[in-house]
C-alpha positions as CSV (number, residue, x, y, z in Angstrom):
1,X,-36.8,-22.3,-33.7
2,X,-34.2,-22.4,-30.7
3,X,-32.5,-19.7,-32.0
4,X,-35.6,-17.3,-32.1
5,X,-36.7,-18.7,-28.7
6,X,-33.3,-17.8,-27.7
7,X,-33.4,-13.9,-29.6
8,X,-36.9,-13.8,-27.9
9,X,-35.7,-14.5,-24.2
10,X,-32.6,-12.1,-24.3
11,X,-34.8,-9.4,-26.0
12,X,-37.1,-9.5,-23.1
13,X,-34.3,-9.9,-20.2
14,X,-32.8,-6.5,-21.8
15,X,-35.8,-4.9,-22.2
16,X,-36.6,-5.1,-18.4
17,X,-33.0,-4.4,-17.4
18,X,-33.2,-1.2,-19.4
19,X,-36.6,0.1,-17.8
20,X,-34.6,-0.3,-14.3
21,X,-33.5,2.9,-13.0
22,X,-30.4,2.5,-10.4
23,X,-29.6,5.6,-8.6
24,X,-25.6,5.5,-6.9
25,X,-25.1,8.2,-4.2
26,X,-21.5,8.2,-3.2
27,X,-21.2,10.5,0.2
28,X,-18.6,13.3,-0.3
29,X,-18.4,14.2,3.5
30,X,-17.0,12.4,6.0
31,X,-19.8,11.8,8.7
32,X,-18.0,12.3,11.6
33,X,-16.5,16.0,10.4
34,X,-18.4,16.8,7.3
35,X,-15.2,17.5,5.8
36,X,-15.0,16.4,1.9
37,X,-12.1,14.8,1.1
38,X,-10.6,13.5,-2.1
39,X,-9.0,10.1,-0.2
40,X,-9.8,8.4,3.3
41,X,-5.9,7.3,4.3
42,X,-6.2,7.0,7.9
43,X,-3.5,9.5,9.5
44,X,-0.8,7.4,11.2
45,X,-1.3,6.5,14.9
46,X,1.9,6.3,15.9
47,X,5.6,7.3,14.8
48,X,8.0,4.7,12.7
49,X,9.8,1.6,14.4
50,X,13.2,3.1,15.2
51,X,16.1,0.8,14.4
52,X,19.0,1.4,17.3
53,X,22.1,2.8,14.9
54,X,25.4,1.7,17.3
55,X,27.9,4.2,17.5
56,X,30.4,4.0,15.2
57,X,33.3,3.6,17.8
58,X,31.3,1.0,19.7
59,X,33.8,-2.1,19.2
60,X,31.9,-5.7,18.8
61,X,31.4,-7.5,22.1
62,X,32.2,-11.1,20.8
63,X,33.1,-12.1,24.4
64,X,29.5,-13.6,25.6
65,X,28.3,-15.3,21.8
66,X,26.7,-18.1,22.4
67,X,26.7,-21.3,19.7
68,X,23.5,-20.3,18.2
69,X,23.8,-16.7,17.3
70,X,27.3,-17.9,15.8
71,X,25.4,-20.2,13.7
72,X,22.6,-17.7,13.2
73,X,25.0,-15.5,12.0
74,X,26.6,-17.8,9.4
75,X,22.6,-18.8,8.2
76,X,22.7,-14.9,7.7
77,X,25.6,-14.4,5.5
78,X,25.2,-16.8,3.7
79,X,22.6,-15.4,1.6
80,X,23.2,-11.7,0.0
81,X,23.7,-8.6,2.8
82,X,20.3,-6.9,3.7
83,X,20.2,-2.6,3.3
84,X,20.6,-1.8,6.3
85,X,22.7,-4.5,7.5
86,X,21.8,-6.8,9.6
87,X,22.7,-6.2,13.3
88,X,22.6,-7.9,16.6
89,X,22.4,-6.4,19.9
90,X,22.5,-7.6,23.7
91,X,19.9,-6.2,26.3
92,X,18.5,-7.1,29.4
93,X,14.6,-7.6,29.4
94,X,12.3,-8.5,32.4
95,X,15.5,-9.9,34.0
96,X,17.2,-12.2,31.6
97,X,19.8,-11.6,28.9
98,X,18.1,-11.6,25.5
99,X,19.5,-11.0,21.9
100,X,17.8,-8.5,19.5
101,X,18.4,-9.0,15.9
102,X,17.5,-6.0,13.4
103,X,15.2,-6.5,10.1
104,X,16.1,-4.8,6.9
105,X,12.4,-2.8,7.4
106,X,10.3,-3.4,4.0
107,X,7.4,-4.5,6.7
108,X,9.7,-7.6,8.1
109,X,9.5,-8.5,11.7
110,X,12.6,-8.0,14.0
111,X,13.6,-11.1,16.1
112,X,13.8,-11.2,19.8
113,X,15.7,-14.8,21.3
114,X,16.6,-15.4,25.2
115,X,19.9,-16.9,25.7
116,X,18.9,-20.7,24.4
117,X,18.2,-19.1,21.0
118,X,14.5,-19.6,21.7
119,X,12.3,-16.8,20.2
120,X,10.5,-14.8,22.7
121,X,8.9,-12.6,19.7
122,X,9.1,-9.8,17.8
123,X,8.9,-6.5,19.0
124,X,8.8,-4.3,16.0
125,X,8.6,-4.5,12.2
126,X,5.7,-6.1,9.9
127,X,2.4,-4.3,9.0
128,X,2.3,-2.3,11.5
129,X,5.8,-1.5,12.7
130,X,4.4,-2.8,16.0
131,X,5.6,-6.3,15.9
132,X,3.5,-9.2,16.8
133,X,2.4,-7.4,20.0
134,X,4.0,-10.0,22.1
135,X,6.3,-7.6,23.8
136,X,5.1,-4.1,23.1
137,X,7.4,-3.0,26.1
138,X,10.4,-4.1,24.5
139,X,11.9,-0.2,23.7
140,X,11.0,0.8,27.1
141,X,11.7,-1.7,29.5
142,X,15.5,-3.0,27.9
143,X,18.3,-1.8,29.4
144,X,22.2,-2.2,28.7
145,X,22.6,-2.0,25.0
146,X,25.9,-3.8,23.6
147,X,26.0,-4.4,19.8
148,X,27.4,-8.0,19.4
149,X,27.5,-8.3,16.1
150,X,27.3,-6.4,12.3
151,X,27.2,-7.6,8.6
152,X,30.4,-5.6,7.9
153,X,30.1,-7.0,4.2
């Protein structure tokens, strides 16, 4: 008897899901151009983080390391050597000294650190290639490039 009761209730459930008629329309212009496309990828908004390359005479100012980037520098090679190597770089930036240390790219942020080793954020790299947006004048506003060190591995 629960069985047929059972039989009885699914018979009716699919007997009024089949008399439903569902009608899909999937638009095949774009609204705003009435262009059809096969894919909506936005177009880019803005060209590809640009990692400095140092010139390959530029000698290694080890002169002006301080403590932390020496031991931020052992923490790095001591696990296996990033592609590209790892790099760090001095600058000037809104008036203070600041160290700039390159990302290997697959979306990871680059690292920007004052003299105390602090970090004052990143300026490029992740998602975006933006950075974390807290200095988004970075590029522009450094001055005084000198690469300090390079994972000569």
């Amino acid at each position: 008897m629960r069985l047929s009761y059972s039989l009885l209730l699914a018979a009716a459930l699919l007997s009024g899901a089949a008399c439903s008629r569902v009608d899909v329309n999937t638009p095949t212009t774009d609204p705003n151009t009435g262009l059809a496309k096969p894919f909506s990828t936005p177009a880019p908004t803005s060209a590809n983080t640009v990692v400095p390359v140092p010139n390959d005479e530029m000698p290694l100012d080890t002169t002006r390391r301080p403590g932390w980037l020496d031991t931020r520098i052992q923490q790095i090679q001591s696990k296996r050597q990033l592609n590209p190597p790892a790099q760090v770089y001095r600058y000037e930036y809104r008036g203070q000294t600041v160290y700039y240390e390159t990302t290997s790219g697959a979306d990871q942020f680059s690292t920007l650190y004052d003299t105390a080793g602090k970090v004052l954020c990143h300026p490029d790299g992740g998602l975006t290639g933006k950075g974390d947006g807290n200095c988004p004048d970075f590029e522009k506003r450094r001055t005084g490039g000198v690469l300090v060190w390079t994972d000569q591995r």
